[in-house]
C-alpha positions in Angstrom: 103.6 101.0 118.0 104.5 104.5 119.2 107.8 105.3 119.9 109.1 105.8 123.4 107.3 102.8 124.7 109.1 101.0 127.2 108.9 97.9 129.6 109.7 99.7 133.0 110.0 97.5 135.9 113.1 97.3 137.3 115.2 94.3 136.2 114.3 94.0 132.4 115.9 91.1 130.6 117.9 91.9 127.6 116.2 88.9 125.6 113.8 86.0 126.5 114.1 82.2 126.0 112.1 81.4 123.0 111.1 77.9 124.3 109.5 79.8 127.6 107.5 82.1 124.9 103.8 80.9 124.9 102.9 78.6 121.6 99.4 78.5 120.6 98.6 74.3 119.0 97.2 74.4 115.6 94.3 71.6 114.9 97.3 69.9 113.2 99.2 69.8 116.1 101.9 72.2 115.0 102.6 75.3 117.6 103.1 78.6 116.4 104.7 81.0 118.9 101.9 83.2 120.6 103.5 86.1 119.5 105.3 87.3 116.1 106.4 90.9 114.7 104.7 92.5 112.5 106.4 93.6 108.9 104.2 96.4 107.4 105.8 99.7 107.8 102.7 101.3 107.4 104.1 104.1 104.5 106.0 105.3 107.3 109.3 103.1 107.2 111.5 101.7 105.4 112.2 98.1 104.6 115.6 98.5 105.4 114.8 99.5 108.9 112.1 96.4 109.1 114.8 94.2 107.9 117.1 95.5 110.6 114.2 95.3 113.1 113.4 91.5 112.1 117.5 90.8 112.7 117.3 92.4 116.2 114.1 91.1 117.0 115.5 87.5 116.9 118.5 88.4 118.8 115.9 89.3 121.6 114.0 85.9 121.3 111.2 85.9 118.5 110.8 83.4 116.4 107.5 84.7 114.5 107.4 86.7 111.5 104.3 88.4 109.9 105.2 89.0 106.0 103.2 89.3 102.9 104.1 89.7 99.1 102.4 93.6 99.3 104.6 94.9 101.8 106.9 95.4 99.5 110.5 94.3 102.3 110.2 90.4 101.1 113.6 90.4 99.9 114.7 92.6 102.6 113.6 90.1 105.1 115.1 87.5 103.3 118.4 88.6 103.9 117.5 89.0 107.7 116.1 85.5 108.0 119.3 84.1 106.2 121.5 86.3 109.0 119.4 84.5 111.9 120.0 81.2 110.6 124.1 81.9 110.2 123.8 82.8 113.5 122.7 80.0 114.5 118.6 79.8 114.4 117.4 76.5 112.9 114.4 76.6 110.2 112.7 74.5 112.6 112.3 77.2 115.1 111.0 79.9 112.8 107.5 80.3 112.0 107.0 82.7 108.8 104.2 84.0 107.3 103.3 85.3 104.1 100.3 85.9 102.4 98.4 86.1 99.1 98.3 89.7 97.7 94.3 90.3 96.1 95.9 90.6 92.3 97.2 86.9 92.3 93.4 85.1 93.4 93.7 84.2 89.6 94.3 79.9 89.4 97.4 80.5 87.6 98.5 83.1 90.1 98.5 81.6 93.5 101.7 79.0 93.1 103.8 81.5 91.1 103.0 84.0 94.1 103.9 81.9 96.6 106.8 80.7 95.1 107.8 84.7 94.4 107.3 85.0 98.4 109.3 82.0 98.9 112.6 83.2 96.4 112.4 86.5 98.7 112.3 84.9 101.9 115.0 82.9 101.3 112.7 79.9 102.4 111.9 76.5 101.1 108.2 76.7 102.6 106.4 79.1 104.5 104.7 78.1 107.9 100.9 79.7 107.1 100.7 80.9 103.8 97.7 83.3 104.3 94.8 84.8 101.4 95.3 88.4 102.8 92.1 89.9 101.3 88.5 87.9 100.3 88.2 90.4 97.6 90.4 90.0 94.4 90.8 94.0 94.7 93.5 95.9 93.6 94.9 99.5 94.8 97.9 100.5 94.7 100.7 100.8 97.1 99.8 104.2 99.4 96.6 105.0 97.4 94.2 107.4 98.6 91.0 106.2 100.7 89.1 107.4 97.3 90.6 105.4 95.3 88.7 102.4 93.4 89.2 99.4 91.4 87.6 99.8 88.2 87.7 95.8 88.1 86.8 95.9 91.5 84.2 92.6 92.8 82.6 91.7 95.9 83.3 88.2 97.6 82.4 86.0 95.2 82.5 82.5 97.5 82.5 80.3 94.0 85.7 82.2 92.6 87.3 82.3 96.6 87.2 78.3 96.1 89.3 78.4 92.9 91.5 80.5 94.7 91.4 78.0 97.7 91.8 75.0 96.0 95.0 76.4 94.6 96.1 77.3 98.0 95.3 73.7 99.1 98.0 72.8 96.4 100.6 74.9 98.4 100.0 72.2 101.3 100.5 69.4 98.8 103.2 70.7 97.4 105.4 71.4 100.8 105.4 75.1 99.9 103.3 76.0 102.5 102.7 73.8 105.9 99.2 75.2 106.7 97.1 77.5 105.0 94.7 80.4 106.6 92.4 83.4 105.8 92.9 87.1 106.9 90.2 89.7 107.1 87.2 87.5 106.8 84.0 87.0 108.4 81.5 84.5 110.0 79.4 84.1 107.2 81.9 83.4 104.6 84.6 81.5 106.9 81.5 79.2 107.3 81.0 78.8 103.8 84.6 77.7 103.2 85.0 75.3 106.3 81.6 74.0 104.2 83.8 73.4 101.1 87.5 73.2 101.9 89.8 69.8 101.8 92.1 71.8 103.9 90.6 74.4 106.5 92.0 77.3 107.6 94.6 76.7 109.9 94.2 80.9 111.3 92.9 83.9 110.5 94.5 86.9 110.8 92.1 89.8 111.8 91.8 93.0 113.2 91.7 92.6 117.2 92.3 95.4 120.2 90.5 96.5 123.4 88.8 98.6 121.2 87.5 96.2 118.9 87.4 92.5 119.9 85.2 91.3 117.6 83.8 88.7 120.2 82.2 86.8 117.4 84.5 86.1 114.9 86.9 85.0 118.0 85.0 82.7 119.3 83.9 81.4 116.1 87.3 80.6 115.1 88.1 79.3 118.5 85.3 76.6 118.2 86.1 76.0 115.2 89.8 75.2 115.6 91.1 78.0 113.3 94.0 80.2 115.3 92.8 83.9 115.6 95.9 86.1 114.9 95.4 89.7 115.8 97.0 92.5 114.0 96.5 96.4 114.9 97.0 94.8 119.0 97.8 98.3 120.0 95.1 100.0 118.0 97.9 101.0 115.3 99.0 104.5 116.1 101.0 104.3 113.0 98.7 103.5 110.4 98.5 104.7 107.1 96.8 108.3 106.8 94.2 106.5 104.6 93.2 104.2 107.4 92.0 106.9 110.2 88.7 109.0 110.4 87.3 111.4 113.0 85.6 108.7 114.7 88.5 106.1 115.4 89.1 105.9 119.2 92.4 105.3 121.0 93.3 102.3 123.1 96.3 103.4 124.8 94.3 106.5 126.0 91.7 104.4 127.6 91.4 104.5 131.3 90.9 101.2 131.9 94.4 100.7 130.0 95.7 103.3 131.6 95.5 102.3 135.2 96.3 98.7 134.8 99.5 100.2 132.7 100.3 102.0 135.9 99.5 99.2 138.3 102.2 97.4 136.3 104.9 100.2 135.9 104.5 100.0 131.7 103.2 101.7 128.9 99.7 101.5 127.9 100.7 99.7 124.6 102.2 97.1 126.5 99.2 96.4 128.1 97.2 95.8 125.0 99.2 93.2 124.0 99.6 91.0 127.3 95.9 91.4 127.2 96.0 89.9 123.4 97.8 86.9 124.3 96.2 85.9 127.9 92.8 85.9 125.9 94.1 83.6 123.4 94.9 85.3 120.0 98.0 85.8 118.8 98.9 89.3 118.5 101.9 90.7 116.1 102.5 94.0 117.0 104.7 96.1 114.5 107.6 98.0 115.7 111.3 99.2 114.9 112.5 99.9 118.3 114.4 97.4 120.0 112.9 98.2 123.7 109.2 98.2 122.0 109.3 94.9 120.7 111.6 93.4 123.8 108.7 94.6 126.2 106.1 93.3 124.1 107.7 90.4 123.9 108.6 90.2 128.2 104.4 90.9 128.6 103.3 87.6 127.3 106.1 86.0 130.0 105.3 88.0 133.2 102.9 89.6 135.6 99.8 88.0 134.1 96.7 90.4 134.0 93.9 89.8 136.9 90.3 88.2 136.4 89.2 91.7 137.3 91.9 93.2 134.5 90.3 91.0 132.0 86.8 91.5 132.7 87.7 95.4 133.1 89.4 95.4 129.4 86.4 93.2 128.4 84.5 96.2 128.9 85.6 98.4 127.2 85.1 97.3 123.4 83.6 99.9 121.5 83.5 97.6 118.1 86.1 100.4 116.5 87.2 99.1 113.5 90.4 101.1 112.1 91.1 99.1 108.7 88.2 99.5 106.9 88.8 98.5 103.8 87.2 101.6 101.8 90.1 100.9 99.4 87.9 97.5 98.4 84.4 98.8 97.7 83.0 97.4 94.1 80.3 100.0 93.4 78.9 103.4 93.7 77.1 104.3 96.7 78.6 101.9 99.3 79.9 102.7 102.9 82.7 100.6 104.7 80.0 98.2 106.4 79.4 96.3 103.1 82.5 94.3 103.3 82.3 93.3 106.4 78.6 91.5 106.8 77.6 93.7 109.7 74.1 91.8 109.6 75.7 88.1 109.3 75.2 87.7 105.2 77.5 88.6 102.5 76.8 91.2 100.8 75.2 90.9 97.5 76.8 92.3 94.4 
């Protein structure tokens, strides 16, 4: 989120009651709080500063943590979550996150990475353990949008299943209580509700007034999978890599705009009470103590109108910002192919 955002009516609480936080029931019962911060610094800070952020961000009353193996502030984290349970936090309260990083879909991989994720944390299990990529792609850590894989595949649903199967292990093994998916689609989240033992318990996807993806949503609503949303805001700070010419701005919209001033708060702040009142469960990054406090006050308060959701409805212009350029398997292919813009998987 962009700095300077604040929560500006006139009697802001210093914190909020976790247990008054919405929670969001999984199809195994379990709740997950409706909202979580985000951990990926985005090249642009450190993981010291996260770690800091995740410490204060407890203090003000979240209890969800977005993490995964690639962002590189695991064992940074780690250290925070041991501060917040010395302080008092119980396990039980968290939920944690992690995710599978696209050079581990290998059988012999997914345990070890896990359990990597796990040492880090400072955890004996993860809440959602999550496959963070379909595509067993590697690039490195700030790569340029050029770069390629040279071992680089396309979704291959037979080798996702090995991959899945070990990640069903996770469950059996108590290292991970659910298991999810994360930048997937229709066609091939059908394909593996087809063949799992275990279904996805969520999938984390890109979701924002700009880009609601109305349906993969509702897909995973009927099918009992929890959408989380990341990007809520429409990621100001994302990497360089991530934005072209065409990428539009949802804190600039109009729409935004006004119900932001209706309400006496920034635009950003807006996105993300409109996240959570539609259902998803958004986990908006940020540093700043009165960034995530306010986003974290908007799912609590001053719910958005009928008219305010159908108005924000509106104004989706299917703008994708993570594009994924970074996974592309062959010569000659534009950003559409991995993400089944015409409801089939692309072929290889």
């Amino acid at each position: 989120m962009i700095e300077n955002q604040s929560y500006a009516f006139g009697c802001a609480p210093d914190a909020v009651d976790p247990n008054i936080v919405p929670k969001r029931k999984l199809y195994t019962g379990a709740e997950m709080p409706g909202i979580g911060l985000g951990t990926f610094g985005s090249d642009r800070f450190t993981g010291a500063e996260i770690s800091a952020a995740v410490i204060e961000a407890a203090s003000v009353g979240y209890r969800h943590f977005d993490c995964a193996s690639v962002y590189g502030n695991e064992n940074l984290i780690g250290q925070s979550l041991k501060s917040i349970g010395e302080a008092g936090v119980t396990r039980e309260d968290l939920w944690v996150t992690s995710k599978l990083w696209n050079d581990k879909h290998g059988e012999d991989d997914v345990i070890a990475s896990c359990k990597k994720s796990l040492a880090d944390l400072q955890l004996n299990y993860v809440d959602l353990y999550l496959v963070h990529w379909p595509f067993p792609n590697f690039h490195a850590p700030g790569c340029d949008v050029t770069s390629r894989s040279a071992n680089a595949k396309p979704y291959i649903h037979d080798n996702f299943m090995k991959t899945w199967r070990e990640m069903e292990k996770l469950v059996e093994m108590g290292l991970a209580k659910h298991i999810g998916t994360s930048n997937m689609t229709v066609a091939k989240l059908k394909l593996v509700l087809r063949d799992a033992k275990i279904k996805p318990a969520c999938n984390e996807m890109e979701l924002h007034p700009h880009f609601q993806q109305p349906e993969l949503f509702d897909f995973c609503i009927d099918n009992g999978i929890g959408p989380i949303g990341f990007c809520p805001i429409g990621s100001p700070t994302r990497p360089d890599r991530d934005k072209t010419d065409t990428d539009t701005v949802d804190i600039e919209d109009p729409v935004i705009k006004s119900i932001a001033q209706r309400l006496g708060v920034h635009p950003a702040v807006v996105c993300v009470k409109w996240a959570a009142q539609r259902g998803q469960i958004p986990i908006p990054f940020s540093v700043y103590r009165n960034e995530f406090l306010g986003n974290l006050i908007s799912t609590i308060i001053d719910p958005l109108t009928d008219d305010e959701m159908r108005a924000i409805a509106s104004i989706d212009r299917n703008c994708r910002l993570i594009k994924g350029q970074v996974f592309l398997w062959k010569e000659g292919q534009t950003w559409e192919d991995l993400w089944d813009i015409n409801g089939e998987i692309t072929p290889a």
